[in-house]
C-alpha positions as CSV (number, residue, x, y, z in Angstrom):
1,X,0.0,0.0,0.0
2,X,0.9,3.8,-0.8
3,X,0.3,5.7,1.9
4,X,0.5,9.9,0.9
5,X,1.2,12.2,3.6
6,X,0.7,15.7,3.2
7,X,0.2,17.9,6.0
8,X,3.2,19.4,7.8
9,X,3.6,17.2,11.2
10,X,4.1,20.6,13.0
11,X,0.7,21.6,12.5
12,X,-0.9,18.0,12.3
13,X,-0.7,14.3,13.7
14,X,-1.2,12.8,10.4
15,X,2.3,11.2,9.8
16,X,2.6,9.6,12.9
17,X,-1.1,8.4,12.8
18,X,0.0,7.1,9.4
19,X,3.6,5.1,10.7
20,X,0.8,3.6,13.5
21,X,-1.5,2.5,11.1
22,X,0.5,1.5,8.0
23,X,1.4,-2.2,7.7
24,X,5.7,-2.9,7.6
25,X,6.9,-3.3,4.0
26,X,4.3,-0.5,3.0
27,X,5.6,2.8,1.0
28,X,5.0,6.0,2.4
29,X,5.3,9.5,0.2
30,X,5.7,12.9,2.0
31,X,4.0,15.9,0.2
32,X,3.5,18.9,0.4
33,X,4.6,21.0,3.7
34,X,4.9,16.8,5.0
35,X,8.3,16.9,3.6
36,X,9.6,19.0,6.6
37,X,9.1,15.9,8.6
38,X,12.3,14.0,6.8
39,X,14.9,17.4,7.1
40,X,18.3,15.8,8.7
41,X,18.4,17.2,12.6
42,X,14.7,18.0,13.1
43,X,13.0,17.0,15.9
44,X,11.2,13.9,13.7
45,X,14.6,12.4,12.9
46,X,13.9,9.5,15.8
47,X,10.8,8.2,14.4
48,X,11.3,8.7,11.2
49,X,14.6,6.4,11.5
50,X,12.5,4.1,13.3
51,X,10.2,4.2,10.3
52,X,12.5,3.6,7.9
53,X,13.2,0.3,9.4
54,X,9.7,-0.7,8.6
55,X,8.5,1.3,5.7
56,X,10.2,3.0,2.5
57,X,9.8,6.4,2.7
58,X,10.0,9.0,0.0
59,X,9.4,13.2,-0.6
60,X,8.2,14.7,-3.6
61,X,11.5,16.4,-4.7
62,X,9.0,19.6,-6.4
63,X,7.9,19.7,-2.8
64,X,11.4,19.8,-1.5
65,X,12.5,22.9,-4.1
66,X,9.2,24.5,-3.7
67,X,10.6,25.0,0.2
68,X,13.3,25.5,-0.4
69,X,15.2,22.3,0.9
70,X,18.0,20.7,-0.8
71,X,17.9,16.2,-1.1
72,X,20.9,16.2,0.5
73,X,19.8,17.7,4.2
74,X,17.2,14.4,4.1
75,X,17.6,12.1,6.8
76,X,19.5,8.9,5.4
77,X,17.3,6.3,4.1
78,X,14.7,8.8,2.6
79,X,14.7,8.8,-0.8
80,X,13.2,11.5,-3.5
81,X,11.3,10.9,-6.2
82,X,10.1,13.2,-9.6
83,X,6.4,13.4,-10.2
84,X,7.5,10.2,-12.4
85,X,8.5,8.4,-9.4
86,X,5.3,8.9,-7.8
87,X,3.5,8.2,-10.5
88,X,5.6,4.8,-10.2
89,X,4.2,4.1,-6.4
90,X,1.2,4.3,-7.4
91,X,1.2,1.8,-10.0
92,X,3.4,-0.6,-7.5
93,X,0.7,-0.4,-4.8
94,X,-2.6,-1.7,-5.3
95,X,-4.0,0.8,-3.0
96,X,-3.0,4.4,-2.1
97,X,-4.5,5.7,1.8
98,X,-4.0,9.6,1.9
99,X,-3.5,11.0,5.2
100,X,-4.8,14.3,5.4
């Protein structure tokens, strides 16, 4: 499953209510101001390393340069993808859960 995460998880609890719900081996995408959540240093760096143990996690990299953020102040493990490579999730998972 493809599990899209877009709300910032300063503002919102919608990442870690995903990383709950989300079965291991699933792929999760960070959009949008969700992205924030996988910066190198920030204060989600434990579980999202935790995460990354279980799920594969990926940022939109438009989303990235729309902040302003460079793919190389990611936490390790996290990987960016092109509007492409999204596309690409979704096709690889039979079933996409937005988490909003």
């Amino acid at each position: 499953m493809l599990h899209t995460v877009n709300k910032s998880p300063f503002e919102k609890d919608s990442l870690n209510t995903c990383f709950r719900l989300a079965r291991p081996g699933s792929d999760v995408l960070l959009i949008e101001d969700a992205v924030y959540a996988a910066l190198a240093g920030s204060c989600f760096e434990p579980a999202m390393s935790e995460a990354l143990a279980r799920y594969s996690v990926f940022v939109l990299k438009a989303d990235l340069e729309a902040r302003g953020i460079d793919s190389g102040d990611l936490i390790s493990g996290v990987r960016a993808v092109d509007y492409s490579g999204f596309v690409d999730l979704a096709v690889k998972n039979d079933t996409v859960q937005s988490w909003l």
